[in-house]
N, C-alpha and C positions, 0 to 999 in steps of 0.2 A: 817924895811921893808916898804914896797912901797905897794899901793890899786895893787890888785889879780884880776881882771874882772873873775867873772864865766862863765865858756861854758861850763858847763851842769847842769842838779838840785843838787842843795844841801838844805836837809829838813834844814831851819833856826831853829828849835824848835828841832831837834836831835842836832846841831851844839853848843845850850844855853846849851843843858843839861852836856856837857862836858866844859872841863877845857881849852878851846881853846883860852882864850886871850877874852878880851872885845868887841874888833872891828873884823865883821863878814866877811872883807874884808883883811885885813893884819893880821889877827889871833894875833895881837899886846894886850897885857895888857895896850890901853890907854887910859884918859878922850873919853866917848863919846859924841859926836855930835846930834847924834839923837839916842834916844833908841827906837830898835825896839820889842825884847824881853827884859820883867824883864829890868835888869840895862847893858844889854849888845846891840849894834846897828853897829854903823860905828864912825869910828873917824872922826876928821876935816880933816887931812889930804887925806882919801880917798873919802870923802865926796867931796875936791875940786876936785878930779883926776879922778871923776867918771863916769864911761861907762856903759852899759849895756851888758852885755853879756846875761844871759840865762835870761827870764821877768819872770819868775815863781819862781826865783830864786830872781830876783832883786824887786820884786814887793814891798817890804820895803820902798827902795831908792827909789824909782821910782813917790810911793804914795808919799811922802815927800815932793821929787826936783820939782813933777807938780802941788802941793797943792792950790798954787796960782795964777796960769795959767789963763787966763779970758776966755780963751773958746776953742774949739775941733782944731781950725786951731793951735794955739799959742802948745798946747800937743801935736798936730803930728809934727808940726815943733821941738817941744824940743824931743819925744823920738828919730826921725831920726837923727836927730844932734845928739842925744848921742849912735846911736848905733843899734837902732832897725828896721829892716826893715818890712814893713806893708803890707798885701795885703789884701786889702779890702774885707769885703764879703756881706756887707748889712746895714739896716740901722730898729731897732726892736727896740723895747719899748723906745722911745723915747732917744737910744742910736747909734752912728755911732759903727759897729763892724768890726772887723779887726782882722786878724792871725797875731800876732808876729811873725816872723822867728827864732827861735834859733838857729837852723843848718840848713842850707839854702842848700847842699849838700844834707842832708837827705830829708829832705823837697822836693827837685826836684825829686828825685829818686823817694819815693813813694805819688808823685802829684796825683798820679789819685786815689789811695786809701784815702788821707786824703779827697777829694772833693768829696767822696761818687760814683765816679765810679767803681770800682773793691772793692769787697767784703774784709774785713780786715781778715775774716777767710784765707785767702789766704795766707797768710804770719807768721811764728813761731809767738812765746808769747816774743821772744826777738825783733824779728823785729816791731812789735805791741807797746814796750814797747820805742824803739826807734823812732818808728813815732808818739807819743803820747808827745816825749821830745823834738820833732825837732819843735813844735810853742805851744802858748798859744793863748787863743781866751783873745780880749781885747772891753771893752765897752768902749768910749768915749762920754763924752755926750758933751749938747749944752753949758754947761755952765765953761768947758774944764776940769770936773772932770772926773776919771778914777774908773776901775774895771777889774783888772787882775786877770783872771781864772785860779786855775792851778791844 
């Protein structure tokens, strides 16, 4: 099998507790690359082939692939290049912050609720549950480490 990009959450620590293969991407039983839980992570080969789909999801890989980044412009340039689309929201505790998009679809649909204009009571426990999944908020700091909330 071939690296799987996630489009939507998947708990990695429900994913360890079962018998699903070593590498958290191709559900493969191979040497891993980077372990993220216990003795199970990403293999080499998905670790070459690897995108971002869902950041709450990939927050593993993502902490890893930026680890060594030298600063906030070098991590925004690498998540966009891999996948992540960013809309700025501020700049707090000494960190640049930013909404991940994971479903850019949902995300637009309900813009005006995630930005605090219309009430989220307005909307079912499903739809709430879905705008909750469509971005993650992300800290970037000056020295190009990361902090993916999810």
């Amino acid at each position: 099998m071939t690296f799987r990009r996630k489009k939507t959450y998947e708990d990695i620590y429900k994913w360890h507790r079962h018998n699903n293969g070593t590498c958290f991407y191709c559900y493969e039983d191979k040497p891993v690359a980077v372990a993220f839980v216990g003795a199970k992570g990403i293999c080499q080969d998905c670790l070459d082939h690897f995108k971002a789909g869902h950041v709450g999801t990939d927050r593993h890989a993502i902490a890893h692939l930026t680890k060594n980044l030298p600063n906030h412009e070098a991590t925004v340039e690498w998540l966009q290049k891999h996948g992540v689309k960013l809309a700025p929201t501020g700049y707090r505790n000494n960190a640049y912050c930013y909404m991940a998009i994971n479903n850019l679809g949902t995300f637009n649909h309900y813009h005006e609720i995630i930005y605090g204009n219309i009430e989220l009571s307005t909307v079912s426990s499903d739809a709430a549950k879905r705008i909750f999944d469509s971005y993650n908020d992300i800290e970037i700091y000056k020295d190009g480490s990361i902090r993916i909330i999810y």
